[in-house]
N, CA, C and O of each residue as an XYZ file, in Angstrom:
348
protein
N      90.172    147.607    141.398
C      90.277    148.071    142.771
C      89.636    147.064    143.741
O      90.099    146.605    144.786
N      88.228    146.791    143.023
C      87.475    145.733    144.388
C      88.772    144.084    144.652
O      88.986    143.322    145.595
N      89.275    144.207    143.354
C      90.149    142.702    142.821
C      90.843    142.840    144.341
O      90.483    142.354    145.413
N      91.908    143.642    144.026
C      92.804    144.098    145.095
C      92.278    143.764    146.596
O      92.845    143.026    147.402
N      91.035    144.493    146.791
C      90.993    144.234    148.155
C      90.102    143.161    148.610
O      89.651    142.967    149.739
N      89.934    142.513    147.544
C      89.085    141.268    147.963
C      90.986    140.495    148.011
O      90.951    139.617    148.872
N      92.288    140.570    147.460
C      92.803    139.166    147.314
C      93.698    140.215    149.242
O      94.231    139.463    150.058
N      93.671    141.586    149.520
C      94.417    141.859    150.588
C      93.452    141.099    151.867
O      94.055    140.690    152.859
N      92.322    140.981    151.801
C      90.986    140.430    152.671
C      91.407    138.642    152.545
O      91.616    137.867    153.478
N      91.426    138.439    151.475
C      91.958    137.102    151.542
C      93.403    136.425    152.448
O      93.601    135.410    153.116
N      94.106    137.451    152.089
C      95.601    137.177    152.549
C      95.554    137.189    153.965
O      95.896    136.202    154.617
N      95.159    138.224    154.479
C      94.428    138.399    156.104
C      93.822    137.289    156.792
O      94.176    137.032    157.943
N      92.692    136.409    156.035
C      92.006    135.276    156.191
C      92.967    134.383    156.624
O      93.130    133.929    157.756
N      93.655    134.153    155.496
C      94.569    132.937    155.761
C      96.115    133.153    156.646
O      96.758    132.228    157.140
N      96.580    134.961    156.695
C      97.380    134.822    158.005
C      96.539    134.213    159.198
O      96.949    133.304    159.921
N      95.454    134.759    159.296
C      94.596    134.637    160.930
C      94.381    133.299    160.567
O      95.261    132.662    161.148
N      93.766    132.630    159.996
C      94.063    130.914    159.945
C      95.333    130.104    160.095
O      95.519    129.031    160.667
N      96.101    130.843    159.477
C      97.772    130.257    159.924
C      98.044    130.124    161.522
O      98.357    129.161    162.221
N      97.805    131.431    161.793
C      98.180    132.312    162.916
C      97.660    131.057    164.258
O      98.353    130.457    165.079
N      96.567    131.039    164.071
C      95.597    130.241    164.757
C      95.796    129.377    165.014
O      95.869    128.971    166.174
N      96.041    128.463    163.546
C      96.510    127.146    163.774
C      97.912    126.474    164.543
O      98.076    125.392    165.106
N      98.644    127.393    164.348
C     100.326    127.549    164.616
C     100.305    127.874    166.111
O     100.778    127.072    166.917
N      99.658    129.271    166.574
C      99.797    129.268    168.090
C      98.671    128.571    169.141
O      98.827    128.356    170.343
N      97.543    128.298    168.343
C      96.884    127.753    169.723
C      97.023    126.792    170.706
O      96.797    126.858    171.914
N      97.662    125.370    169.615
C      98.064    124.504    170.139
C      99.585    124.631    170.833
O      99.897    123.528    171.283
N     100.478    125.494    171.024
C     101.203    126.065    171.538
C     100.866    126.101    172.874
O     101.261    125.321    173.741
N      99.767    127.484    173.070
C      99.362    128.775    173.629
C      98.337    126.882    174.780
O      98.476    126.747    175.995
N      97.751    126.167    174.161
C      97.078    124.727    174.965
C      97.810    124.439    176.130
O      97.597    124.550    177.338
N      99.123    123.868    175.128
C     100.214    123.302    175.551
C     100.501    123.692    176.685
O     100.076    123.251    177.753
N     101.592    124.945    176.417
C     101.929    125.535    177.506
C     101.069    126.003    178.719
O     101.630    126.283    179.779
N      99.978    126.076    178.609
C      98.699    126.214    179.614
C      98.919    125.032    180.409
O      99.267    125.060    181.589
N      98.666    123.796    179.602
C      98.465    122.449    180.673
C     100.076    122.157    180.941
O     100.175    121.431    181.930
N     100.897    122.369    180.584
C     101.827    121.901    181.109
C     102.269    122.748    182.464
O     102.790    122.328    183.497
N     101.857    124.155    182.071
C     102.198    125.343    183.329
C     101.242    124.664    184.512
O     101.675    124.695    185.664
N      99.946    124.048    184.246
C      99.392    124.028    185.090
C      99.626    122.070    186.307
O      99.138    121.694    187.373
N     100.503    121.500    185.400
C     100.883    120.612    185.703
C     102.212    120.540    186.539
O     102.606    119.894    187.510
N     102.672    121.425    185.775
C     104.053    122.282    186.790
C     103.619    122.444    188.133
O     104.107    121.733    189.011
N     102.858    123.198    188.363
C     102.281    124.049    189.578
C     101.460    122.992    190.397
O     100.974    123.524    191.395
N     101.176    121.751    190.292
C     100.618    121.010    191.035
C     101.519    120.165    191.270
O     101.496    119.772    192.437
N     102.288    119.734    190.650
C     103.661    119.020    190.799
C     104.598    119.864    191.910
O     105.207    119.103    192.662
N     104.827    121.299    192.154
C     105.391    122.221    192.467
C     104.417    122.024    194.204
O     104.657    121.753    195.381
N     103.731    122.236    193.673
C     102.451    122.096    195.197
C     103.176    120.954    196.052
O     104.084    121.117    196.867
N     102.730    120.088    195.776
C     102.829    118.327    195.918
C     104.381    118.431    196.473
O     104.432    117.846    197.555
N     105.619    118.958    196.110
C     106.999    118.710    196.483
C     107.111    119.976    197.450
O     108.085    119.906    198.200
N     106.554    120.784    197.552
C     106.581    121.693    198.401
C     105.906    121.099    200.053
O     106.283    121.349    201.198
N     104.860    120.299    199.569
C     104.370    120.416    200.924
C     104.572    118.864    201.223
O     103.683    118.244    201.806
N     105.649    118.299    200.852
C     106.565    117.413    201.220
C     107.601    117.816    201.780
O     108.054    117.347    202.824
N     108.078    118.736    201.129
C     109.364    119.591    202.272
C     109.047    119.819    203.239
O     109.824    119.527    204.148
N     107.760    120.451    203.577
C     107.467    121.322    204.604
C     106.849    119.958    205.425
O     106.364    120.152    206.539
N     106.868    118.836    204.966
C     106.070    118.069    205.720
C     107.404    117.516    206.899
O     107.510    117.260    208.099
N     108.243    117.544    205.693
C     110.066    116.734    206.715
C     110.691    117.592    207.283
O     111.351    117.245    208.263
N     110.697    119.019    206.858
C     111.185    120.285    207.362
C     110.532    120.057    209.460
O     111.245    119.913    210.453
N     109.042    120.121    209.370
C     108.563    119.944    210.437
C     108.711    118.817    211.595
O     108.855    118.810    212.817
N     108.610    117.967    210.655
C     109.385    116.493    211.619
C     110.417    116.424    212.119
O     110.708    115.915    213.201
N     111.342    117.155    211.047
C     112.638    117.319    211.492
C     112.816    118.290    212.791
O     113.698    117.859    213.534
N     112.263    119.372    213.209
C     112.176    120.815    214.011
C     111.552    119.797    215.102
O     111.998    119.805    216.249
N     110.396    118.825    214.677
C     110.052    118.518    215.929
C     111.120    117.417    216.803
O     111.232    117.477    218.028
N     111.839    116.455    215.978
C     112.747    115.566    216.244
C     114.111    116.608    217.463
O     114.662    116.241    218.500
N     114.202    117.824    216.751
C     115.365    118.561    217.430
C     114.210    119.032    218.387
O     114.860    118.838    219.414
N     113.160    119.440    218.794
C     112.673    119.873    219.852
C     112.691    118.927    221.311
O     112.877    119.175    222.503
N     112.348    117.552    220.392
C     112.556    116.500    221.043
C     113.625    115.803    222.024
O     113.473    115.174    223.071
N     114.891    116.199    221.198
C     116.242    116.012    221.496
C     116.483    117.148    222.465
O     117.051    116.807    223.503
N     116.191    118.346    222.353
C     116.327    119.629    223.304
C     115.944    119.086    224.361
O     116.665    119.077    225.359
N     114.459    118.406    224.330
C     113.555    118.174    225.926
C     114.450    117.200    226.603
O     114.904    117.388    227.731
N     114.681    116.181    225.891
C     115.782    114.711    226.434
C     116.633    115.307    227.012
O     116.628    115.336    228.243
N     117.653    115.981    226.231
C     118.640    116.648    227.022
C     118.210    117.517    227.938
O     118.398    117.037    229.056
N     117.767    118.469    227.977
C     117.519    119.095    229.500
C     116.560    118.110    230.756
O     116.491    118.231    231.979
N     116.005    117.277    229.935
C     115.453    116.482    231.602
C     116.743    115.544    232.071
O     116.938    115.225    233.244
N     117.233    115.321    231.427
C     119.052    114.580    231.644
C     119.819    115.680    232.333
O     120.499    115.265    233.272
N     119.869    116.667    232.162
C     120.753    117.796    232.590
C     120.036    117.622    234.286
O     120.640    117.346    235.322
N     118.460    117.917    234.076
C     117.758    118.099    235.348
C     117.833    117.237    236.334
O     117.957    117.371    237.552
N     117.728    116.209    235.541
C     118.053    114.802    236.694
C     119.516    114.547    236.928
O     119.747    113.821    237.895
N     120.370    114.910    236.370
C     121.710    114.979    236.909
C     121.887    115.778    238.207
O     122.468    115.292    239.177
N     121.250    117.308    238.200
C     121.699    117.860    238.886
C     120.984    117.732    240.038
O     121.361    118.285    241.071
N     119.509    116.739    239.960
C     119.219    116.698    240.994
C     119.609    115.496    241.953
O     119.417    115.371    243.163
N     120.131    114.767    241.164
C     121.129    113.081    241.486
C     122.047    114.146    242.488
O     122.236    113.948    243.688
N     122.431    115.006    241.914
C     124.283    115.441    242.593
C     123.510    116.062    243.812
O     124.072    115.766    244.866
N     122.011    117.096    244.036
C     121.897    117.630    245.195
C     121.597    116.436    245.890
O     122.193    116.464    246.967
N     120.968    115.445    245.761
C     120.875    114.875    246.686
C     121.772    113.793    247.195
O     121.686    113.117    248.221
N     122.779    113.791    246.091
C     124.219    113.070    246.943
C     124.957    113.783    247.618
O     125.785    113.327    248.406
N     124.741    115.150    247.380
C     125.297    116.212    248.787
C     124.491    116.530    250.103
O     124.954    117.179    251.041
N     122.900    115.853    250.039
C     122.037    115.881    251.212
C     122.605    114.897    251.848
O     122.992    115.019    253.010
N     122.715    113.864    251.196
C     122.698    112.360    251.872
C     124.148    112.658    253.017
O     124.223    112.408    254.220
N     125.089    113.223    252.171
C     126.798    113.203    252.278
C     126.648    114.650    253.980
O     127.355    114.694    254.986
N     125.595    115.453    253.626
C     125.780    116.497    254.470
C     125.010    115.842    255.881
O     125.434    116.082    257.011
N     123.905    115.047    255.630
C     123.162    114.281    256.378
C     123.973    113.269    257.469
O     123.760    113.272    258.681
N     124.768    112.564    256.901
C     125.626    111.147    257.488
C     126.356    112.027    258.394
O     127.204    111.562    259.156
């Protein structure tokens, strides 16, 4: 009887040693690589967001150009109708 459960105690030993050996370096792995992911992931993200913004500001830019062009047009035309109402 003790035979028995000394070789079922044994067998146990050496699953959990298997076990161990087989997933930890796995269970490492995938840790540093997840965590290499996610800084890599960081890093391209706030590169997007870096051109995303440049870009929004470039079209804000282009908005202002064009309306002070619009503004100075229309104030070119009132005052070629002062000059014209003037003469």
């Amino acid at each position: 009887m003790f035979e028995r459960f000394s070789k079922i105690r044994l067998l146990y030993v050496v699953l959990a040693v298997l076990l161990l050996v087989g997933l930890l370096p796995l269970a490492l792995t995938g840790t540093m690589l997840s965590r290499r992911s996610a800084v890599e992931l960081r890093a391209i993200e706030g590169r997007y967001q870096a051109q995303l913004v440049q870009d929004k500001a470039r079209q804000i830019e282009l908005y202002g150009q064009r309306y002070r062009d619009v503004v100075s047009g229309v104030a070119r035309a009132f005052g070629n109708c002062r000059r014209h109402s003037l003469a």
